[in-house]
C-alpha positions, 0 to 999 in steps of 0.5 A, a space after each residue: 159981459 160978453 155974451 153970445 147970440 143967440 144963433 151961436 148958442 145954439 150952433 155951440 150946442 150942436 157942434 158939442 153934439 157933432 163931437 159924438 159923430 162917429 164918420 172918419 170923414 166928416 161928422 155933424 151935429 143938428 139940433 131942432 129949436 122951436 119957440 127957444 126950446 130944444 126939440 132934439 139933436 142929432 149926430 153922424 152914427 150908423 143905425 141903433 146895432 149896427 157897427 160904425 165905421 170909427 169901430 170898423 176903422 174903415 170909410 167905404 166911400 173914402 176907400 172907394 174915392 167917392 167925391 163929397 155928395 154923392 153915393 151916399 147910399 154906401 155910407 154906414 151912416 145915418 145923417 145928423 140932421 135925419 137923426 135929429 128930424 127921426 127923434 121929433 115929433 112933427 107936430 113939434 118942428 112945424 116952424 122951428 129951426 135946424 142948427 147945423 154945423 159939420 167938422 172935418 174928422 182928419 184936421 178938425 176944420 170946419 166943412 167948407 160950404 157945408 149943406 144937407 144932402 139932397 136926401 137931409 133937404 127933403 126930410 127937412 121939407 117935410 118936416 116942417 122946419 123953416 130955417 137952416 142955420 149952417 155954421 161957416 167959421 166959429 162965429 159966422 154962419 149962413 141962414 137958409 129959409 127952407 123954401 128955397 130947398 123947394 124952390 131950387 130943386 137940384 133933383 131936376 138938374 141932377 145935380 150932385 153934391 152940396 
């Protein structure tokens, strides 16, 4: 029997989870793990009561060209990974893991060199969550011990993107 690791599984869960997404860009899904237990998941979507942009048919940052990492303060949106870190207790991810994993809306690839937002980093810092897990291909991903987003703090360089 054939049976996946346990990283994949989890990283299977939260591409499931992305597939609610609602970005015509690029949609995500997070889930939280401590101890082998799901803490919570978290997907692309505008705030509860606000329209998304898939029912609005339109992306202001598409529209306007904005290159992928910056402006997101045009974006309808609220992140996976911050609607993951909103839907937990603190208490709960102090230690855990976060499993990311991101798809392009327009061919379903992939998203290239995929990390949180400077934005998600810090909500991530915060939190307490230890580890990112960043799906790069259907079986390989990247592990990210979150020091480092304290570490290399691209907010002194002004560097944008991710």
């Amino acid at each position: 029997m054939n049976r996946v690791d346990k990283h994949n599984y989890y990283l299977n869960i939260a591409e499931s989870v992305s597939l609610r997404g609602t970005c015509l860009r690029r949609n995500f899904g997070a889930v939280i793990v401590n101890n082998d237990e799901i803490i919570s998941t978290g997907y692309v979507g505008a705030p509860r009561g606000r329209q998304n942009c898939c029912d609005l048919k339109v992306c202001t940052r598409e529209k306007l060209k904005i290159p992928r990492g910056e402006r997101y303060e045009l974006c309808r949106s609220v992140h996976a990974e911050q609607n993951a870190i909103i839907s937990a207790s603190r208490r709960d991810m102090i230690g855990s893991t976060l499993y990311l994993v991101g798809k392009n809306h327009f061919d379903d690839s992939y998203v290239e060199n995929a990390n949180p937002c400077a934005l998600c980093k810090r909500m991530i810092i915060n939190s307490g969550i230890k580890t990112v897990i960043i799906r790069n291909t259907k079986d390989d991903f990247t592990i990210v011990d979150v020091d480092t987003y304290i570490k290399e703090d691209e907010s002194l360089e002004g560097v944008k993107g991710y």
